[in-house]
N, CA, C and O atoms as CSV, one atom per row, in Angstrom:
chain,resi,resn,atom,element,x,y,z
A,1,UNK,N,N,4.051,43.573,83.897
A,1,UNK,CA,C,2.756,43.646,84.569
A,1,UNK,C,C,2.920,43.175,86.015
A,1,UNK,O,O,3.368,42.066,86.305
A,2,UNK,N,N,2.529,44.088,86.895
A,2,UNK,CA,C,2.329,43.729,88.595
A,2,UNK,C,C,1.621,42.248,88.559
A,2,UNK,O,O,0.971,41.789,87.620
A,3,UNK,N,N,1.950,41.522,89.996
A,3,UNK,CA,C,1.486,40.314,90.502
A,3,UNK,C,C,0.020,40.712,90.436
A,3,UNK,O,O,-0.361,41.847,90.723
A,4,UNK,N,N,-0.765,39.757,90.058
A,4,UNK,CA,C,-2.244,39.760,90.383
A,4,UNK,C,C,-2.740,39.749,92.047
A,4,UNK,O,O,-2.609,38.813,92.835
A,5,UNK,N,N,-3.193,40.753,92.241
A,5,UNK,CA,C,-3.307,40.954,93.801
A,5,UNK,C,C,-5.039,40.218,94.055
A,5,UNK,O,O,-5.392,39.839,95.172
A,6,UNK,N,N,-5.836,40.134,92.984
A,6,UNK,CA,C,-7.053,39.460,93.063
A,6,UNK,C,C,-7.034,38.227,94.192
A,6,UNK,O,O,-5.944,37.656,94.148
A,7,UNK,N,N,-7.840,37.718,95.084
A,7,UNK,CA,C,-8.345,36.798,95.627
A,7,UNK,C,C,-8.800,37.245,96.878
A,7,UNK,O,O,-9.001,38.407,97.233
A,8,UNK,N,N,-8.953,36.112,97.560
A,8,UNK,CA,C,-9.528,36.273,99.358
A,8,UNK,C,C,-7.966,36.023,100.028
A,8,UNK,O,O,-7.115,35.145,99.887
A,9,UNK,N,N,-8.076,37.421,100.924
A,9,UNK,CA,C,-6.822,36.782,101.625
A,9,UNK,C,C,-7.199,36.979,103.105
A,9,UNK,O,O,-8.118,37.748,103.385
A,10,UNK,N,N,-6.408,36.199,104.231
A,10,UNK,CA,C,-6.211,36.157,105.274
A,10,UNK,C,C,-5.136,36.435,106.376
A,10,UNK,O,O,-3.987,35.999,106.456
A,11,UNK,N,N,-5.904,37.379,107.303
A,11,UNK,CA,C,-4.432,38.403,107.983
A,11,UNK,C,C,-4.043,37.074,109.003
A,11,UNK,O,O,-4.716,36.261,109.636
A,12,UNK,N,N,-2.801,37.281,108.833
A,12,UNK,CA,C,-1.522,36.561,109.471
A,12,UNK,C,C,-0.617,37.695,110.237
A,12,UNK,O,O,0.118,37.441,111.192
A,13,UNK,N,N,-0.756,38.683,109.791
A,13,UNK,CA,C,0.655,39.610,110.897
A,13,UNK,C,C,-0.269,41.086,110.738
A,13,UNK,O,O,-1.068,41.396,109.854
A,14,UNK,N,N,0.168,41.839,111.934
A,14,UNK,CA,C,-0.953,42.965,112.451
A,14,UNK,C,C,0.392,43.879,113.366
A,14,UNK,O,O,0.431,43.848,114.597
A,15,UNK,N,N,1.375,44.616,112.568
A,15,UNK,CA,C,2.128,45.199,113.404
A,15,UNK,C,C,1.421,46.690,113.230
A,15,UNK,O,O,0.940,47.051,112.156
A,16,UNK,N,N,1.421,47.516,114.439
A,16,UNK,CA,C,1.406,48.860,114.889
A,16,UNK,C,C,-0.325,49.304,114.475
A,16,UNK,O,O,-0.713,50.472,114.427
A,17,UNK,N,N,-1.204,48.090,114.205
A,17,UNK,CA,C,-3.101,48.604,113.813
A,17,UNK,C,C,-3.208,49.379,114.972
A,17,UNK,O,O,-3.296,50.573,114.685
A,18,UNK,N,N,-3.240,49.104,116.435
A,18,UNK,CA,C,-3.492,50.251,117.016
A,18,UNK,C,C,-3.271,51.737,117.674
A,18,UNK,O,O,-3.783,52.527,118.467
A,19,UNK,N,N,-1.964,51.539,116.643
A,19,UNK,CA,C,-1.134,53.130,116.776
A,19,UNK,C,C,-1.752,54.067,115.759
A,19,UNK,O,O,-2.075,55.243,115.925
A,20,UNK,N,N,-1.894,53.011,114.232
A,20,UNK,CA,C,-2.971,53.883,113.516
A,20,UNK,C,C,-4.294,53.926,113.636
A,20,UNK,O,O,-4.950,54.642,112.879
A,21,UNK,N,N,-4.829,53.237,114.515
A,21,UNK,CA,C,-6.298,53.361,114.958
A,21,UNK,C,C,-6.079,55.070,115.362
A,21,UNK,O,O,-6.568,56.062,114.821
A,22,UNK,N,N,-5.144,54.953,116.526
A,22,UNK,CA,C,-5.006,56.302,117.534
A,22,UNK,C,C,-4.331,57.528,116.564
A,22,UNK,O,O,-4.245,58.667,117.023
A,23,UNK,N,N,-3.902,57.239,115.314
A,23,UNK,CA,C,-3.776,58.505,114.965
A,23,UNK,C,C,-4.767,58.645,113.834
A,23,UNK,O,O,-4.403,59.317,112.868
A,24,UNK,N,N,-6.000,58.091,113.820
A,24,UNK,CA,C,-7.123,58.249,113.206
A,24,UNK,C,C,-8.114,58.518,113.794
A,24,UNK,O,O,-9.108,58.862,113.154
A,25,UNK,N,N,-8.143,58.436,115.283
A,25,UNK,CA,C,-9.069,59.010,115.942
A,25,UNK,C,C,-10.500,58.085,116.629
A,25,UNK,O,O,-11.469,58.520,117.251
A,26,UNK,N,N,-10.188,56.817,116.263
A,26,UNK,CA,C,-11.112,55.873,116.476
A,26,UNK,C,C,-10.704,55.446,117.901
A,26,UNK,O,O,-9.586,55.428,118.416
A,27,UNK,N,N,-12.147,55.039,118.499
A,27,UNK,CA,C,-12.502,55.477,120.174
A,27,UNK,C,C,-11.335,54.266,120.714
A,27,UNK,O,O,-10.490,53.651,120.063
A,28,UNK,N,N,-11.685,54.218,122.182
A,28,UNK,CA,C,-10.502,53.254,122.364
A,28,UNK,C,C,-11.339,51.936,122.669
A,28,UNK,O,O,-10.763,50.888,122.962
A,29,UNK,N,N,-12.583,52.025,122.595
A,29,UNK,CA,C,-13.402,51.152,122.929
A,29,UNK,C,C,-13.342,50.237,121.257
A,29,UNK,O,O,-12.859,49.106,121.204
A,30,UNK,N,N,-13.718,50.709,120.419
A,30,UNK,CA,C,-13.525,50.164,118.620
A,30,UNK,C,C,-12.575,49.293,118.709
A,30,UNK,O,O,-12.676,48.068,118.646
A,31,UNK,N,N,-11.267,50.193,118.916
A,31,UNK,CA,C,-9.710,49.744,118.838
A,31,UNK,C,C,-9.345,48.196,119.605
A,31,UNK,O,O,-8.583,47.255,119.383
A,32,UNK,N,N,-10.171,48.489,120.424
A,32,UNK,CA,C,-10.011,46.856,121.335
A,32,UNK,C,C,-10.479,45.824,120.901
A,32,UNK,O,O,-10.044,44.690,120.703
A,33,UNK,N,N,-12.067,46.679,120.681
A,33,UNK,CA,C,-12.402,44.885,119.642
A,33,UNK,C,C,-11.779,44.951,118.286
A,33,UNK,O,O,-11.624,43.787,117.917
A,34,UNK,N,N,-11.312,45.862,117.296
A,34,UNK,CA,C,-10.681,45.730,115.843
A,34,UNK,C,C,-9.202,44.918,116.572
A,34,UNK,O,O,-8.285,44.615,115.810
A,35,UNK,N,N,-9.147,44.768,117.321
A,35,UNK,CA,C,-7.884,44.232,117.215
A,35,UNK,C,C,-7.889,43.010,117.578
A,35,UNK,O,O,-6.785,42.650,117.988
A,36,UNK,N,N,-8.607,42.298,117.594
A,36,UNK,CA,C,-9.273,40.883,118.100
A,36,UNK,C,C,-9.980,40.048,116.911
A,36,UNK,O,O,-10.421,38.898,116.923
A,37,UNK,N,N,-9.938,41.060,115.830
A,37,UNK,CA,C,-11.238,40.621,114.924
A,37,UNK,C,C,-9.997,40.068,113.844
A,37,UNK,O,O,-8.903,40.604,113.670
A,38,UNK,N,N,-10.582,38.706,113.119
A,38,UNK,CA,C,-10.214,38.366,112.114
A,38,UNK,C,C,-10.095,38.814,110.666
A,38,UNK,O,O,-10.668,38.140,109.810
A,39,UNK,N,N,-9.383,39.922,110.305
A,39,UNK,CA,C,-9.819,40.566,108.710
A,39,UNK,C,C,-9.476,39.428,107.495
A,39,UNK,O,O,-8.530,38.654,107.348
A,40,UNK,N,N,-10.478,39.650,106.837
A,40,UNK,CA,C,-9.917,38.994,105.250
A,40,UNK,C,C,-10.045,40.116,104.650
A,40,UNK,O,O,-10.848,40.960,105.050
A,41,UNK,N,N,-9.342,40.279,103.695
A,41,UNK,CA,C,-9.672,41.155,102.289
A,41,UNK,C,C,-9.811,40.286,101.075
A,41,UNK,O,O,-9.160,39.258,100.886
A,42,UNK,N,N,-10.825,40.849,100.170
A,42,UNK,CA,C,-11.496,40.175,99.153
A,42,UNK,C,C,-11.134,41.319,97.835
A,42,UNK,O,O,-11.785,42.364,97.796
A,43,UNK,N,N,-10.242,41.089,96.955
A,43,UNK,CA,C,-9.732,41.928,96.228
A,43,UNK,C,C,-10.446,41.241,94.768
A,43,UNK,O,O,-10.468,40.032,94.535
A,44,UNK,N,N,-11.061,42.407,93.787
A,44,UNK,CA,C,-11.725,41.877,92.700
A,44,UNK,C,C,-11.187,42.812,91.395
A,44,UNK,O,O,-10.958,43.998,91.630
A,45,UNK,N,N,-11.053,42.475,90.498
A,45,UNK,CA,C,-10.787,43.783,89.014
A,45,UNK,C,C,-11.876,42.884,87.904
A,45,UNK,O,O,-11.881,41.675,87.675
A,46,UNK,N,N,-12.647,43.828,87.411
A,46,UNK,CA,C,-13.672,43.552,86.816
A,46,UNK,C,C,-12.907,44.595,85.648
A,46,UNK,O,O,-12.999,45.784,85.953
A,47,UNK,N,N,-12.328,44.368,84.637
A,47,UNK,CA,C,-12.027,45.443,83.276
A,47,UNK,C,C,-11.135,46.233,84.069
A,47,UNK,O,O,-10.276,45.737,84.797
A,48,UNK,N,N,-11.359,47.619,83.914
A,48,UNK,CA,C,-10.432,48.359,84.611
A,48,UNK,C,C,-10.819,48.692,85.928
A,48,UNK,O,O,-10.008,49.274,86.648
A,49,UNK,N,N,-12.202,48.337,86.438
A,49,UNK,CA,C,-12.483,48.660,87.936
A,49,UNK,C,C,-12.369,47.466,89.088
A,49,UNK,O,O,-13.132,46.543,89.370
A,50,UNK,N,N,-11.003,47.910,89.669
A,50,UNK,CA,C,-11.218,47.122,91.053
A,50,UNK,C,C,-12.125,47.771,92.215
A,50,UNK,O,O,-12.494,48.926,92.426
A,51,UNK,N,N,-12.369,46.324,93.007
A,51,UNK,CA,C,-13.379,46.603,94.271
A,51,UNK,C,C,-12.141,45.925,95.485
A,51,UNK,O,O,-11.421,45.069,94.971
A,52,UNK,N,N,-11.939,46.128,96.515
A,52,UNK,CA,C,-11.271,45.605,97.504
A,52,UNK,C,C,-12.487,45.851,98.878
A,52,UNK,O,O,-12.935,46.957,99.178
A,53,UNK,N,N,-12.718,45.032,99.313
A,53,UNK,CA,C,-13.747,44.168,100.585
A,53,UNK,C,C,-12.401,43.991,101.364
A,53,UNK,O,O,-11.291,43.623,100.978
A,54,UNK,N,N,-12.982,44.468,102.882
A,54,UNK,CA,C,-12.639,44.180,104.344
A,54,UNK,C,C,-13.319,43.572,105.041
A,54,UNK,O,O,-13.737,44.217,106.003
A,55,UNK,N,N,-13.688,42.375,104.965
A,55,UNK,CA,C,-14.472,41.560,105.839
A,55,UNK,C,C,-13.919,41.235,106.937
A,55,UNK,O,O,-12.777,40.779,106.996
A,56,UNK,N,N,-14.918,41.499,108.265
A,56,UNK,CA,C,-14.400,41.028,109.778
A,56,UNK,C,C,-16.066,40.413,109.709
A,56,UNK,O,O,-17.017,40.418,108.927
A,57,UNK,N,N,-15.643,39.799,111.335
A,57,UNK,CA,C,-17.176,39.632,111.874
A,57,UNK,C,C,-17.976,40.754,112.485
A,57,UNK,O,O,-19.158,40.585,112.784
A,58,UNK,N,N,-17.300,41.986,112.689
A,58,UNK,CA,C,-18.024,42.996,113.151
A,58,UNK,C,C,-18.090,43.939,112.343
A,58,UNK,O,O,-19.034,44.656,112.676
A,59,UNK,N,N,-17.473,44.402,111.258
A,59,UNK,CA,C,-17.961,45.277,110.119
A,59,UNK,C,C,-17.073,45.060,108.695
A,59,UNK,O,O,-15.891,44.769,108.512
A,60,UNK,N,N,-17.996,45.290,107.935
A,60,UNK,CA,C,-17.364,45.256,106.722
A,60,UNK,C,C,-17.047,46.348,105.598
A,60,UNK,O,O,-17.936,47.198,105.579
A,61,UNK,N,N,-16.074,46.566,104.687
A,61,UNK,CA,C,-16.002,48.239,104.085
A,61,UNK,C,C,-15.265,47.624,102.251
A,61,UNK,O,O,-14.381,46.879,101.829
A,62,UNK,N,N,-15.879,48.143,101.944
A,62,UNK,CA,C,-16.152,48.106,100.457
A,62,UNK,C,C,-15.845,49.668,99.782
A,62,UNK,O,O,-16.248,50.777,100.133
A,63,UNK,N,N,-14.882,49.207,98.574
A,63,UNK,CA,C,-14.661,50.488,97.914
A,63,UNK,C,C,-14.321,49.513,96.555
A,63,UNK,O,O,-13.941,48.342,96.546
A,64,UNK,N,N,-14.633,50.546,95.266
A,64,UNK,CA,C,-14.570,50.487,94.385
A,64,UNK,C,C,-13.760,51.428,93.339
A,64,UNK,O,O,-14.295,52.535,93.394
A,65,UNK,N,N,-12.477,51.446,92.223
A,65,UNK,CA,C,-11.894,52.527,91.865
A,65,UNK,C,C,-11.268,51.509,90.611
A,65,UNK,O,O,-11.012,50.317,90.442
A,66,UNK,N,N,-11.183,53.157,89.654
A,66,UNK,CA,C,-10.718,52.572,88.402
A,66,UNK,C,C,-8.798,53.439,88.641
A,66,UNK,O,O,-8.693,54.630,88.932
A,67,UNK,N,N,-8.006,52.851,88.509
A,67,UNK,CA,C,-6.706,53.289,88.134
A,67,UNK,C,C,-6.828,54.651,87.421
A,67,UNK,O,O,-7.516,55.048,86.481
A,68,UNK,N,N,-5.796,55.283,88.309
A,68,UNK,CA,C,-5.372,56.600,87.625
A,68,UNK,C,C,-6.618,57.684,87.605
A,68,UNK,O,O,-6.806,58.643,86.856
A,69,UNK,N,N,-7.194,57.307,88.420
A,69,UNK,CA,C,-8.528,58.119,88.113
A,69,UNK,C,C,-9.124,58.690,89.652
A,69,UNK,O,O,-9.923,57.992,90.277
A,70,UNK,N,N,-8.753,59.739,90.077
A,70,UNK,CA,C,-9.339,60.281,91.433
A,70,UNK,C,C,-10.683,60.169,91.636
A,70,UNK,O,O,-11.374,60.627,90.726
A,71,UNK,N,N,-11.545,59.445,93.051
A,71,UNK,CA,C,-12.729,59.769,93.225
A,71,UNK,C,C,-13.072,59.700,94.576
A,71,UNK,O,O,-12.729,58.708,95.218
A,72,UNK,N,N,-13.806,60.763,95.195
A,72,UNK,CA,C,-14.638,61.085,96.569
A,72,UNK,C,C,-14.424,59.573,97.225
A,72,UNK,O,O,-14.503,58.640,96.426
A,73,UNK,N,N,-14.201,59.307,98.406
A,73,UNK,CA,C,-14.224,57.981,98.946
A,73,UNK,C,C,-14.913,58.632,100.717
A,73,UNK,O,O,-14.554,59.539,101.467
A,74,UNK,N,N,-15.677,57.916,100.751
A,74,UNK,CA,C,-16.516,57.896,102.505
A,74,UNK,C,C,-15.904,56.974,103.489
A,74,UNK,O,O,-16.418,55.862,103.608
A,75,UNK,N,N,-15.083,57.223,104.067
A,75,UNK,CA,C,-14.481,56.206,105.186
A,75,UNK,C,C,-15.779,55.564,106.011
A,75,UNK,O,O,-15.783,55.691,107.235
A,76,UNK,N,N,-16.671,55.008,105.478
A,76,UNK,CA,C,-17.802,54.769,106.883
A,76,UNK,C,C,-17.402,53.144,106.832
A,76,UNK,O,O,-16.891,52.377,106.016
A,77,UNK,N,N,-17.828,53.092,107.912
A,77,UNK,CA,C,-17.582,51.655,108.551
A,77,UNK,C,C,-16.026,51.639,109.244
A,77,UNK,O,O,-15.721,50.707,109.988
A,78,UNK,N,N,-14.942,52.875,108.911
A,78,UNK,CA,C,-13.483,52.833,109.604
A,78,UNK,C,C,-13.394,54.199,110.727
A,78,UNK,O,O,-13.616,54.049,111.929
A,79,UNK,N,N,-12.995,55.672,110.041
A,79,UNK,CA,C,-12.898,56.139,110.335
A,79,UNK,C,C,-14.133,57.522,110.117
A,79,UNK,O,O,-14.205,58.628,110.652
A,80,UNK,N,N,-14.755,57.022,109.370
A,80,UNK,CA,C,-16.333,58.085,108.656
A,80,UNK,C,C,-15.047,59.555,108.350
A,80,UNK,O,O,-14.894,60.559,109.045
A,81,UNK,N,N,-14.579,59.300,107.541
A,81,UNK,CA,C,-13.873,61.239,106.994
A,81,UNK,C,C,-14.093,60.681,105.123
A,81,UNK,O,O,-14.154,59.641,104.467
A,82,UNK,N,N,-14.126,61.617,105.001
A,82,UNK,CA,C,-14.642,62.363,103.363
A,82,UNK,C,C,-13.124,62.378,102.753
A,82,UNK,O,O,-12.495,63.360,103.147
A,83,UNK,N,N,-12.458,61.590,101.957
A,83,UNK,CA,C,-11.591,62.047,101.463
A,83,UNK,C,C,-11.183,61.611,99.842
A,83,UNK,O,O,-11.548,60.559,99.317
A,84,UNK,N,N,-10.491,62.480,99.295
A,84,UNK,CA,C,-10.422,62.265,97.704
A,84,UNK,C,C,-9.012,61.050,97.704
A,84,UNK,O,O,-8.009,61.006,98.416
A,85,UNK,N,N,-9.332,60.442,96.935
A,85,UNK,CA,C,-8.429,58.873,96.451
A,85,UNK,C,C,-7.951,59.047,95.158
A,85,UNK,O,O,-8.592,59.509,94.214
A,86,UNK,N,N,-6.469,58.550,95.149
A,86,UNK,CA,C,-6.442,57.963,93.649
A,86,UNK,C,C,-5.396,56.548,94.159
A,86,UNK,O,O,-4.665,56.291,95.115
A,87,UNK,N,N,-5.774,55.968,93.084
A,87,UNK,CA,C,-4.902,54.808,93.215
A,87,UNK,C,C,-4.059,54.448,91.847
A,87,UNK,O,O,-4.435,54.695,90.701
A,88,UNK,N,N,-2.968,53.877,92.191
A,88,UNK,CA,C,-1.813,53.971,90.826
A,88,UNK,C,C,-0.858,52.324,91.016
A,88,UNK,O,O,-0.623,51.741,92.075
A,89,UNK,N,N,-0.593,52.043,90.077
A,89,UNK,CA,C,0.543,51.437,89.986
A,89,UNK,C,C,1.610,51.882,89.862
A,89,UNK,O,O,1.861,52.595,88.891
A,90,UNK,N,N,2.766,51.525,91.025
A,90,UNK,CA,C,4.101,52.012,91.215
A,90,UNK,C,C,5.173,50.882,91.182
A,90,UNK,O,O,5.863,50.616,92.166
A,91,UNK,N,N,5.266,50.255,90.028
A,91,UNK,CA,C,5.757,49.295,90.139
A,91,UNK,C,C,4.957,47.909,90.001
A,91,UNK,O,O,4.088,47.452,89.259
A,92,UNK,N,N,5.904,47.371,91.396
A,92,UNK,CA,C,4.653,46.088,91.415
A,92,UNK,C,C,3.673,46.827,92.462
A,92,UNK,O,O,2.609,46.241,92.263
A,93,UNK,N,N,3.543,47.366,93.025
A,93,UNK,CA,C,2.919,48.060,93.940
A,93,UNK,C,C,1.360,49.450,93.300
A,93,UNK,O,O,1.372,50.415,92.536
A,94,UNK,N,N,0.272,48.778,94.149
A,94,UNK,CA,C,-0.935,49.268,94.103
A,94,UNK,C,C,-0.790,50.089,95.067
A,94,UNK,O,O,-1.055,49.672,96.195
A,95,UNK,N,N,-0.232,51.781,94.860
A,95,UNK,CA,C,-0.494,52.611,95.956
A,95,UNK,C,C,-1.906,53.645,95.603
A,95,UNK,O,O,-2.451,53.874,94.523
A,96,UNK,N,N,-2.225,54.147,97.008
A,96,UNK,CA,C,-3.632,55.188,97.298
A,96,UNK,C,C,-2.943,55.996,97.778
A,96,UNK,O,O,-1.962,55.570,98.388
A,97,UNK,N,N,-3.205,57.823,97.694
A,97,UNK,CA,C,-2.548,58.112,98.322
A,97,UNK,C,C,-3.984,59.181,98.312
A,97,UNK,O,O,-4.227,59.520,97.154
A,98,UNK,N,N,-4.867,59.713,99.223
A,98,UNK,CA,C,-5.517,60.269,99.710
A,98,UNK,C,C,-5.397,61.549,100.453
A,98,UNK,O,O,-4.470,61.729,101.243
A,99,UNK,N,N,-6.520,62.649,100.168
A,99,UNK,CA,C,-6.395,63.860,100.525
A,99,UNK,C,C,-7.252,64.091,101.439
A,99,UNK,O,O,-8.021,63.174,101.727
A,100,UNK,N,N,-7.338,65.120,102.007
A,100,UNK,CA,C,-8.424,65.175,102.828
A,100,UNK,C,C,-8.103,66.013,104.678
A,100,UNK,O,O,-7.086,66.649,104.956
A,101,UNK,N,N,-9.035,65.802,105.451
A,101,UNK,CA,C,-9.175,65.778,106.705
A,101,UNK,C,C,-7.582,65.649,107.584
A,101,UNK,O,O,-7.125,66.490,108.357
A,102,UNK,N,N,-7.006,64.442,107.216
A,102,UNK,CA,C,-5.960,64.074,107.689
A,102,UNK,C,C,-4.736,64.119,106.709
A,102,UNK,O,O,-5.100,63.593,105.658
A,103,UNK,N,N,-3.828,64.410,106.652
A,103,UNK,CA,C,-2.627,64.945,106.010
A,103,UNK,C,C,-1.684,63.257,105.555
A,103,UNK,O,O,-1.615,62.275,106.294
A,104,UNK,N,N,-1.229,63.358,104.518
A,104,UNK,CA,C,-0.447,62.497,103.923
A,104,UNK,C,C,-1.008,60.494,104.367
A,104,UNK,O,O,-0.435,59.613,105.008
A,105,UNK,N,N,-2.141,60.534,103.736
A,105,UNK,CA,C,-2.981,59.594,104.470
A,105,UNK,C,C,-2.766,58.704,102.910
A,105,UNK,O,O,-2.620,59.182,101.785
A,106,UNK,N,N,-2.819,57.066,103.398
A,106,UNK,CA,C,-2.706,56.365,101.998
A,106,UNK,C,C,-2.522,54.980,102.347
A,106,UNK,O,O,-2.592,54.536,103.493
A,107,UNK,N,N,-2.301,54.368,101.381
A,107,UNK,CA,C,-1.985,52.809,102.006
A,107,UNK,C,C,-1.338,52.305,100.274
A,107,UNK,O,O,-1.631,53.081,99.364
A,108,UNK,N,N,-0.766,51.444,100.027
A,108,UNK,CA,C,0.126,50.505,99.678
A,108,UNK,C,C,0.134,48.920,99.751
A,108,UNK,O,O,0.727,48.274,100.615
A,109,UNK,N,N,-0.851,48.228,98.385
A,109,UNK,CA,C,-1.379,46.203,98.918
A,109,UNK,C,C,0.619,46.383,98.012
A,109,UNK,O,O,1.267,47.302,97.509
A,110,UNK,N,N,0.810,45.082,98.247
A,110,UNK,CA,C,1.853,44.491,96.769
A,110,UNK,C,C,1.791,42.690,97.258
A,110,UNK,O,O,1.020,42.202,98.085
A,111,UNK,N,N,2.590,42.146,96.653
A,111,UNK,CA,C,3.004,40.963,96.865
A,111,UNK,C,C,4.295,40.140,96.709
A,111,UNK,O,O,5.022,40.258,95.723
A,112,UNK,N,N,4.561,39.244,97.797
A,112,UNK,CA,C,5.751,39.184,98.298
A,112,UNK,C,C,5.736,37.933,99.082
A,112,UNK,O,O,5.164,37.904,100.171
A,113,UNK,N,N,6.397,36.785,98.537
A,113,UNK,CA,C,6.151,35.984,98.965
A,113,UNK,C,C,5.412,35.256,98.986
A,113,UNK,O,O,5.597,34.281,99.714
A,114,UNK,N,N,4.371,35.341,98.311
A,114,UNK,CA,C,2.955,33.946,97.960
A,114,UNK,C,C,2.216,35.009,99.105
A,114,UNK,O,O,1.408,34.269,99.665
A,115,UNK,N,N,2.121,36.068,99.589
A,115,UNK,CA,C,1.871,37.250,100.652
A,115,UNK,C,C,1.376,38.394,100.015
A,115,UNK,O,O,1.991,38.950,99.104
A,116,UNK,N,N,-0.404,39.017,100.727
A,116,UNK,CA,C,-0.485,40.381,100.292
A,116,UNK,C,C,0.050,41.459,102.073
A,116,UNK,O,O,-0.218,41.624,103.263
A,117,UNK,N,N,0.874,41.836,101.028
A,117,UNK,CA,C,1.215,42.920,102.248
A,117,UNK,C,C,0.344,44.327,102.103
A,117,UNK,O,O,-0.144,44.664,101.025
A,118,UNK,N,N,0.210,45.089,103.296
A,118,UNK,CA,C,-0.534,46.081,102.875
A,118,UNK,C,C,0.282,46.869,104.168
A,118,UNK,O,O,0.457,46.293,105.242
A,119,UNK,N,N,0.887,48.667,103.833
A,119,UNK,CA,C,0.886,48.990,104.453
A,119,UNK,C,C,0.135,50.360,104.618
A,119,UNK,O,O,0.274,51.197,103.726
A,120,UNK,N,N,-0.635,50.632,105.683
A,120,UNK,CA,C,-1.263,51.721,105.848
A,120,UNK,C,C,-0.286,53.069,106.378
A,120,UNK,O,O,0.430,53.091,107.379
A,121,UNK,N,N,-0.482,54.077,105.460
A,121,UNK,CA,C,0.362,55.380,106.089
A,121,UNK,C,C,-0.649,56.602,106.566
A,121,UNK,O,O,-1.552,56.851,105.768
A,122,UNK,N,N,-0.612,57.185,107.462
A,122,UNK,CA,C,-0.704,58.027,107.758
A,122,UNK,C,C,0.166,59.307,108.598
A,122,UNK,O,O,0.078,58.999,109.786
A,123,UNK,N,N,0.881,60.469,108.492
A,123,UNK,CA,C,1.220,61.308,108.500
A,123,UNK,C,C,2.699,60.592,108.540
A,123,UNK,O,O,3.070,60.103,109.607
A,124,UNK,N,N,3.541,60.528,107.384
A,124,UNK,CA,C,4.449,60.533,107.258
A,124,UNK,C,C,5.590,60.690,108.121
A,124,UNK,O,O,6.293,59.751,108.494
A,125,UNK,N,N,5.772,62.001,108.455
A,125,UNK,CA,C,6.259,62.592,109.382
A,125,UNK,C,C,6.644,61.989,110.947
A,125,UNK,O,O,7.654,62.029,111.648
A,126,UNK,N,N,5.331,61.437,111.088
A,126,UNK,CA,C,5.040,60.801,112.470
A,126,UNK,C,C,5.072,59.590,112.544
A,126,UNK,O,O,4.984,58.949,113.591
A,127,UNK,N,N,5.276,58.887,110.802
A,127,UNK,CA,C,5.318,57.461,110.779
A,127,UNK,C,C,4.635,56.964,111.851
A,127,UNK,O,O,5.184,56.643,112.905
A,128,UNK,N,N,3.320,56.875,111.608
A,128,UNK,CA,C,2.136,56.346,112.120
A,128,UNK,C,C,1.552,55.097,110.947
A,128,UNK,O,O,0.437,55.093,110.427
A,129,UNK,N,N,2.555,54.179,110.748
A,129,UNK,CA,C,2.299,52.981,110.042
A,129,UNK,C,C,1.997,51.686,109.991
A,129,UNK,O,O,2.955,50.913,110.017
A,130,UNK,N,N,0.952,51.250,109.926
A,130,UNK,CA,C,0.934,50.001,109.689
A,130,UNK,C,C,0.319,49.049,108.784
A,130,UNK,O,O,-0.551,49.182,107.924
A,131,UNK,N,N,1.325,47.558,109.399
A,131,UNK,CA,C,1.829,46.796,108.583
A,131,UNK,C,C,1.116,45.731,109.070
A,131,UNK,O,O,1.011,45.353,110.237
A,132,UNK,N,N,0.308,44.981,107.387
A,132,UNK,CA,C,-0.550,44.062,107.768
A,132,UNK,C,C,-0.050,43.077,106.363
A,132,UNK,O,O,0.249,43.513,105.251
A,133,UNK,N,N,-0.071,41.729,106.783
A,133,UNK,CA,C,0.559,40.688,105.784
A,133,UNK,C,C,-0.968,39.695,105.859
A,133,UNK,O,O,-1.702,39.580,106.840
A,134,UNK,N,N,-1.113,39.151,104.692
A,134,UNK,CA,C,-2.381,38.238,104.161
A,134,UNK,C,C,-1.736,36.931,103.813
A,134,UNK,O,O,-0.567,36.909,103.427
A,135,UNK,N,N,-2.290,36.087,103.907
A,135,UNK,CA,C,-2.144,34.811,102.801
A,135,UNK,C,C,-3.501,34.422,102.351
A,135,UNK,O,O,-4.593,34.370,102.915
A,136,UNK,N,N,-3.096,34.174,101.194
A,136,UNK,CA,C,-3.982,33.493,100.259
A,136,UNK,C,C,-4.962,32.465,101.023
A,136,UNK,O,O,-4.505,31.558,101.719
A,137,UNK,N,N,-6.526,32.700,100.816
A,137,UNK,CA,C,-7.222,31.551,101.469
A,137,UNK,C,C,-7.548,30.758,99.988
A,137,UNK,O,O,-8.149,29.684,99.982
């Protein structure tokens, strides 16, 4: 069984957020203050449905998903695009790997180190990635 990724965590490392801001399309005005802003993520599993919370002081984004099970997801509060989700265990690793608008789009929490790492992918190809590390609050 994977590490329990459940709790509140707190970002400590923020490599390449505004390279994937820019290959998501978010203004450059957003990008300046998201990159200033303090994120926690608030990770929950209730039975088989987890919820994962992005709390900043300037917006917050909430999603909810049961494993192995594809469903419609609304980027509002990030990037506002419409795209289909599934999320899986690969290991120790909680990957998303998302369809949609933007091509080979997804992200990846695990744990490592008393650490939630999370890395965000978008277009493979272009390795437009980034890499965000949490600690436990």
């Amino acid at each position: 069984m994977p590490a329990s990724i459940c709790g509140t965590w707190e970002l400590i490392s923020n490599v390449n957020f505004e390279g994937y801001m820019v290959a998501l399309g978010i203004s450059p005005c957003l990008r300046k203050i998201a990159l200033k802003l303090k994120l926690r993520k608030v990770i929950e599993q209730h039975g088989d449905q987890y919820v994962i919370k992005t709390v900043s002081p300037l917006r917050n984004y909430t999603f909810s998903f049961k494993l192995n099970q594809e469903f419609e997801e609304f980027t509002q509060r990030l990037d506002n695009r419409h795209v289909k989700s599934l999320v899986t265990w690969e290991g120790n690793k909680l990957v998303c790997v998302q369809t949609g608008e933007k091509k080979n789009r997804g992200w990846t929490h695990w744990i490592e180190d008393d650490k939630l790492h999370l890395v965000g992918i978008l277009h493979r190809e272009l390795l437009k990635l980034c890499r965000q590390i949490f600690k436990k609050k």
